[in-house]
C-alpha positions in Angstrom: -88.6 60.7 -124.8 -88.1 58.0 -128.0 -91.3 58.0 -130.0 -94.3 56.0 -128.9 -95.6 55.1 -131.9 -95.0 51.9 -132.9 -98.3 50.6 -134.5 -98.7 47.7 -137.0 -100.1 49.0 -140.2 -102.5 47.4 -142.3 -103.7 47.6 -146.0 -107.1 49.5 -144.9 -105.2 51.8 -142.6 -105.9 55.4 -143.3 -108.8 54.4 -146.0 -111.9 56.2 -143.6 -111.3 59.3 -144.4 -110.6 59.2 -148.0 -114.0 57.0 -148.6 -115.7 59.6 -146.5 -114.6 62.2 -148.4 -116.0 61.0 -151.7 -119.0 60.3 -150.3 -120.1 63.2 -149.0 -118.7 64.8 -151.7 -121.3 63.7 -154.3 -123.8 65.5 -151.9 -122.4 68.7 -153.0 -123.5 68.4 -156.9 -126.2 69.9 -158.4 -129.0 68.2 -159.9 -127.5 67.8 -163.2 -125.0 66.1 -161.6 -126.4 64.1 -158.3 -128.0 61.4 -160.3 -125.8 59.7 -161.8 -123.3 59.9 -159.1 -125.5 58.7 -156.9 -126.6 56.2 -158.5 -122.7 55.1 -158.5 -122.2 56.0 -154.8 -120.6 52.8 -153.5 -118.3 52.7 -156.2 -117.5 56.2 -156.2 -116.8 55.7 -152.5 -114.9 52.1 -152.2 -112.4 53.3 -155.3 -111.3 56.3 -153.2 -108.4 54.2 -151.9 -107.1 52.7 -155.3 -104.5 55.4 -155.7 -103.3 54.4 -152.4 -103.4 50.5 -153.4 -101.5 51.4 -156.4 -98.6 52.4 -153.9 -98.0 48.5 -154.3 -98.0 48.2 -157.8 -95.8 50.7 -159.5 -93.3 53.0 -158.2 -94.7 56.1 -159.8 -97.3 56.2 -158.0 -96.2 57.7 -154.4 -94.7 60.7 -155.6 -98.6 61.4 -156.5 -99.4 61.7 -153.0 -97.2 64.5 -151.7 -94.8 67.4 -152.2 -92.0 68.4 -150.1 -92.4 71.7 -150.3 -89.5 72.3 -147.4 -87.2 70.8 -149.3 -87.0 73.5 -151.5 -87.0 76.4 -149.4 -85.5 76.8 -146.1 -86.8 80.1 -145.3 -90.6 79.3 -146.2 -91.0 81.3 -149.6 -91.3 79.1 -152.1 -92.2 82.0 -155.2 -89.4 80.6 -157.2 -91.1 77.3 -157.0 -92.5 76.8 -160.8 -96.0 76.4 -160.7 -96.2 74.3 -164.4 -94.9 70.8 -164.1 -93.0 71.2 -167.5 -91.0 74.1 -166.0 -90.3 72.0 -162.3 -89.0 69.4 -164.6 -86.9 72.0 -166.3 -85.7 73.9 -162.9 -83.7 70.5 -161.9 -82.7 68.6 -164.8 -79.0 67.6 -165.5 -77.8 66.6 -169.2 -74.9 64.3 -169.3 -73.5 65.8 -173.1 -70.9 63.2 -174.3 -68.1 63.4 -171.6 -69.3 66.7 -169.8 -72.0 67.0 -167.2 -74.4 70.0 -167.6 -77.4 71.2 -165.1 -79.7 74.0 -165.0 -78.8 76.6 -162.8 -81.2 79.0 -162.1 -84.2 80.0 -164.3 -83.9 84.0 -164.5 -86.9 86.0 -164.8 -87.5 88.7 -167.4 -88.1 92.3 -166.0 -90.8 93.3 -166.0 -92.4 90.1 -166.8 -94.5 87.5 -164.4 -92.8 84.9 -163.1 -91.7 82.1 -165.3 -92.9 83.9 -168.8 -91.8 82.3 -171.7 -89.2 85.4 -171.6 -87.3 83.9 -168.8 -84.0 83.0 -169.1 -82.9 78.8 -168.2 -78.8 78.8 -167.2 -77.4 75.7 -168.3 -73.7 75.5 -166.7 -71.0 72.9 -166.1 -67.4 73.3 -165.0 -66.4 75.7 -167.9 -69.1 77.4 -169.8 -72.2 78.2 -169.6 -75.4 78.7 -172.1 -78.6 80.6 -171.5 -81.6 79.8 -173.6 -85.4 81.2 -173.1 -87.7 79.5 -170.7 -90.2 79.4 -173.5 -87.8 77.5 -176.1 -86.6 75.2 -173.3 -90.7 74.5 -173.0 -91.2 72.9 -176.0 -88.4 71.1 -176.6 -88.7 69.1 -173.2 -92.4 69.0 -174.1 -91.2 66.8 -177.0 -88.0 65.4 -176.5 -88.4 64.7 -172.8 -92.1 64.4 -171.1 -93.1 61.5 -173.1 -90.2 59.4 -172.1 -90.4 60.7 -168.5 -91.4 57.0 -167.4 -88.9 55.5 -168.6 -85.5 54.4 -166.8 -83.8 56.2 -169.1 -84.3 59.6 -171.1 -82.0 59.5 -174.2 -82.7 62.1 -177.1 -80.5 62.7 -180.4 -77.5 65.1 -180.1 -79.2 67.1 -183.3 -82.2 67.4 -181.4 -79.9 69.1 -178.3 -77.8 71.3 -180.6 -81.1 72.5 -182.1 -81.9 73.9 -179.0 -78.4 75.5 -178.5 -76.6 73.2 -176.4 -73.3 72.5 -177.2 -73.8 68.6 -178.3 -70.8 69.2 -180.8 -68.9 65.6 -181.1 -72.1 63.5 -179.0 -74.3 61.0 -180.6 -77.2 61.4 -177.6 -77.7 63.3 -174.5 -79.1 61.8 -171.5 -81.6 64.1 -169.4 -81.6 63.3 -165.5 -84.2 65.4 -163.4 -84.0 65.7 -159.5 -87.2 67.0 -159.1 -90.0 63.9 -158.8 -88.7 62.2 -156.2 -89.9 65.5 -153.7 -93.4 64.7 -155.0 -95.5 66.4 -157.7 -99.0 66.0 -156.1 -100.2 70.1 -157.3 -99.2 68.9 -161.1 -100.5 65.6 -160.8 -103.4 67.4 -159.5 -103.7 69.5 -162.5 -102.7 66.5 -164.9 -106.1 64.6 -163.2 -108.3 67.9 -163.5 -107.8 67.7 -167.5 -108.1 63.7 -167.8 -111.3 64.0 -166.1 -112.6 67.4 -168.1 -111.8 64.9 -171.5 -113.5 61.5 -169.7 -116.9 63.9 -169.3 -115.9 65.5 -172.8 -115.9 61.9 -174.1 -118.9 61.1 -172.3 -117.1 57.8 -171.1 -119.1 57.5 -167.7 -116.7 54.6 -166.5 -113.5 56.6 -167.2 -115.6 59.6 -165.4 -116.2 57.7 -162.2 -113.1 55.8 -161.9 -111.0 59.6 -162.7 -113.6 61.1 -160.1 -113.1 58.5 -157.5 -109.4 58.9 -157.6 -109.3 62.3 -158.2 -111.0 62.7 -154.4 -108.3 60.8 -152.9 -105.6 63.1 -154.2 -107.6 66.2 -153.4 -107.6 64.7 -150.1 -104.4 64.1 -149.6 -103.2 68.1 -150.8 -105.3 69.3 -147.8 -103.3 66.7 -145.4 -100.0 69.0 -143.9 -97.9 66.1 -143.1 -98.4 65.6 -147.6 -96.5 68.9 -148.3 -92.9 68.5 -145.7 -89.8 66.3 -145.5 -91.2 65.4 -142.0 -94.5 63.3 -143.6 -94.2 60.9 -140.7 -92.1 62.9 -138.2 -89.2 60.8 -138.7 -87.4 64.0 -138.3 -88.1 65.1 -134.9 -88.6 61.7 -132.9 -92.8 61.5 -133.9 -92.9 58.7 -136.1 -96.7 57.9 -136.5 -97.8 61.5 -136.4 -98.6 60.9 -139.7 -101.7 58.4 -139.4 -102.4 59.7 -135.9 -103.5 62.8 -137.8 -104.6 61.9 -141.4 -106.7 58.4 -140.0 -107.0 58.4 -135.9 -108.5 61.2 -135.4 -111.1 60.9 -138.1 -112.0 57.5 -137.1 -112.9 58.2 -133.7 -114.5 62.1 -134.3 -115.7 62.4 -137.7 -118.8 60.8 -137.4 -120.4 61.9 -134.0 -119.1 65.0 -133.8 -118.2 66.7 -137.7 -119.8 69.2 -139.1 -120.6 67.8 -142.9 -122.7 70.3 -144.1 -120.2 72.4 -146.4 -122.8 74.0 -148.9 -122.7 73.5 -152.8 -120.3 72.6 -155.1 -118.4 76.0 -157.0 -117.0 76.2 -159.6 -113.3 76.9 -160.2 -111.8 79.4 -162.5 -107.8 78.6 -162.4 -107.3 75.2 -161.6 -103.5 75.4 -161.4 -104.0 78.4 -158.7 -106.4 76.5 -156.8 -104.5 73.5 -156.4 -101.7 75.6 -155.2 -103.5 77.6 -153.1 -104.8 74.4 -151.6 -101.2 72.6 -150.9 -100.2 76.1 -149.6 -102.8 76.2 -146.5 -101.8 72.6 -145.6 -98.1 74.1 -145.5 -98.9 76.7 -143.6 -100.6 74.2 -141.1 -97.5 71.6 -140.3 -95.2 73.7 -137.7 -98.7 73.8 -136.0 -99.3 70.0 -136.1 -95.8 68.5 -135.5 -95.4 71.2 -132.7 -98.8 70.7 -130.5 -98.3 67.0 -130.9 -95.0 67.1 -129.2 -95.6 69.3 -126.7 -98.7 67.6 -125.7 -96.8 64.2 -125.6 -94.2 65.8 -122.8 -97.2 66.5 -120.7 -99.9 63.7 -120.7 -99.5 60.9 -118.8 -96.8 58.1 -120.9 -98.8 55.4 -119.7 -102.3 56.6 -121.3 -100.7 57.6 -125.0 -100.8 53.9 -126.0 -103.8 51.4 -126.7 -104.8 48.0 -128.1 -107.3 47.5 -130.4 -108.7 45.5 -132.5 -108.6 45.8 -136.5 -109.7 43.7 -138.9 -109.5 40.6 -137.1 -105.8 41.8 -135.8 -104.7 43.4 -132.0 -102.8 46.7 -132.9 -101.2 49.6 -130.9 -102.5 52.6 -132.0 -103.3 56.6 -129.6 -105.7 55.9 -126.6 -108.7 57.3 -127.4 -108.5 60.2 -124.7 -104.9 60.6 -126.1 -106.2 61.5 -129.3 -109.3 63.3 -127.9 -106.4 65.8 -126.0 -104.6 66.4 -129.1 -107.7 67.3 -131.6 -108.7 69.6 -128.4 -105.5 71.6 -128.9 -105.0 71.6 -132.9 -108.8 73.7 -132.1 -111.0 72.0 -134.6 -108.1 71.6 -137.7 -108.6 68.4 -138.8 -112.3 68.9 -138.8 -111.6 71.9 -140.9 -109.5 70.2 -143.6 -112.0 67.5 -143.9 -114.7 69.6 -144.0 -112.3 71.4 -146.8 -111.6 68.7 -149.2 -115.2 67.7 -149.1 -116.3 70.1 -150.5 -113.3 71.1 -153.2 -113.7 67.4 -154.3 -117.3 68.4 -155.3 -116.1 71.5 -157.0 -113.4 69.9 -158.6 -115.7 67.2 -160.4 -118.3 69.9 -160.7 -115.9 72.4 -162.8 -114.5 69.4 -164.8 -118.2 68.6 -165.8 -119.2 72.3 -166.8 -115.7 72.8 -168.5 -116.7 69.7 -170.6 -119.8 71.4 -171.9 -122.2 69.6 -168.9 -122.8 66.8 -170.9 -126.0 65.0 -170.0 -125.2 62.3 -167.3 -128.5 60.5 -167.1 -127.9 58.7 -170.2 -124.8 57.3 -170.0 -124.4 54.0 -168.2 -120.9 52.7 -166.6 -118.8 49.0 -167.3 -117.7 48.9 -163.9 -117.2 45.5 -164.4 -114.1 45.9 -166.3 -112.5 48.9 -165.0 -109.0 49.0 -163.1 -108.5 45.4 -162.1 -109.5 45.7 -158.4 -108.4 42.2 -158.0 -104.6 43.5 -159.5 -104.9 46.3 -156.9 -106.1 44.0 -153.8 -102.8 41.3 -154.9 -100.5 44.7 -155.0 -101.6 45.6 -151.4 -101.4 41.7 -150.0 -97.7 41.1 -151.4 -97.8 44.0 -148.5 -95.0 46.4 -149.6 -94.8 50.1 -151.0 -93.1 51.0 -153.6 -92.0 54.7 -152.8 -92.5 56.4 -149.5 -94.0 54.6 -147.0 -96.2 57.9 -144.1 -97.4 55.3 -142.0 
């Protein structure tokens, strides 16, 4: 059977949930906290979707959004996987050193040693030789010589700089550093990028940078508890299921969430290893997507072809989207999932803001008072989305 998901997307597409989320997630602070953000809680809700506008705007900014965790595993373990974003950057990176092409092999670890210590070994090969230098020298050097150019189209650094770190840049005037690993995703370190920017906007006291880093770091949290954000299959493009991804992440939501969710998730917590947590996080979702691409199909062999498929209205436009009952069938045998992983994010957006607040000293939030006025451009943002075209990968 072809796939029977042919909708026609919109900008505010997929935007319920991630508004929801933030909203209920102020509910979960405590009183130090609930004031101010309450008194903010339109914004802090409406701004959810920005990092999803920005999609439009500049092409860094899908790769935020997801990880592809299958791509780099196919037998499900992903414990070679580096957990610290300098190191994933490390793990595929390719030098091009004068006339010879060089990559990083493997990273070795130490014996007896955790994963990934600074005692590790990073292989550097190419056709003839090959060089091994420790992961924690290889650290700082891309910490200085690469990461802050990492936007840029190209990565160029001296061939002194290279030979310093004991590659053999002998006759070459510059090496140029390639990396295959972004365009997988890097949502867990973008996570963890996001966790310190906000920590430093409270730190600062800078209640506009506070809210506008709050707001979007809900959306992302969001996303990390979505499955369809962690596979190769994000839309199931791969097995005849394109749509899946909306059906799950927006449908279902829309028609359920309010009557029938459960959105009392307790109080906010706070968390003690941010970089485990937001692994931990994008890990349950993983474990979650065999579950949701498989259900989904089997369910669509079985119920009636005729009663998958509806029109409805949306924002002034007819679209084709699940039949209600179609959708109703399918959250029935994922057994409350969805719910879960809404009910999830809620309240780890909460805790997420909440341990960035106490990290930060728990300034006191009643004083400060926002510019919303002149944060982000939403006006930039809204132009992005009407030109009406992504720049990266495109779920819906």
């Amino acid at each position: 059977m072809g796939s029977a998901f042919t909708t026609i997307p919109t900008p505010e597409w997929g935007f319920f949930g991630h508004r929801r989320i933030n909203r209920l997630a102020v509910f979960t602070l405590d009183a130090e906290m609930m004031p101010f953000f309450r008194a903010h809680l339109e914004w802090v809700t409406e701004h959810a979707v920005d990092p999803d506008k920005r999609r439009y705007a500049t092409e860094h900014e899908a790769v935020r959004h997801y990880i592809d965790l299958d791509h780099w595993s196919e037998d499900k373990t992903y414990d070679h996987v580096p957990e610290r974003w300098t190191d994933a950057l490390i793990w595929k990176a390719g030098l091009t050193i004068g006339s010879e092409n060089w990559k990083v092999d493997t990273i070795l670890q130490a014996p007896g040693n955790q994963k990934f210590s600074p005692e590790s070994v990073v292989v550097f090969n190419n056709d003839r030789s090959r060089v091994e230098i420790p992961l924690g020298t290889c650290r700082g050097w891309w910490i200085r010589n690469v990461i802050p150019q990492y936007y840029e189209d190209q990565i160029v650094v001296p061939a002194d700089s290279a030979r310093a770190l004991g590659l053999p840049a002998i006759s070459a005037q510059e090496v140029t550093i390639s990396e295959g690993f972004t365009d997988y995703g890097i949502l867990p370190y973008h996570l963890e990028s996001m966790h310190r920017r906000l920590t430093e906007a409270f730190r600062e006291e800078n209640p506009t940078k506070i809210l506008r880093l709050a707001a979007e770091m809900g959306h992302y949290i969001g996303d990390a508890h979505v499955p369809l954000h962690t596979t190769e299959n994000y839309n199931g493009q791969l097995t005849d299921q394109v749509g899946i991804h909306a059906f799950w992440e927006s449908r279902l939501p829309e028609l359920f969430a309010d009557e029938e969710y459960d959105f009392f998730v307790g109080k906010a917590t706070y968390i003690e290893n941010p970089r485990e947590y937001y692994w931990d996080i994008v890990m349950d979702s993983h474990v979650l997507v065999d579950s949701v691409l498989q259900s989904e199909w089997r369910l669509r062999q079985t119920f009636p072809e005729d009663q998958q498929m509806c029109f409805d209205e949306r924002l002034g436009r007819t679209i084709r989207t699940q039949c209600p009952e179609f959708a109703r069938a399918w959250a029935t045998v994922m057994q409350g999932m969805v719910e879960e992983r809404f009910r999830a994010s809620i309240l780890s957006v909460g805790s997420v803001w909440y341990s960035c607040w106490i990290d930060a000293g728990q300034p006191d939030l009643s004083r400060l008072v926002p510019n919303l006025a002149n944060a982000e451009t939403v006006d930039s943002l809204n132009a992005a989305v009407q030109r009406g075209k992504i720049k990266g990968r495109v779920h819906e």
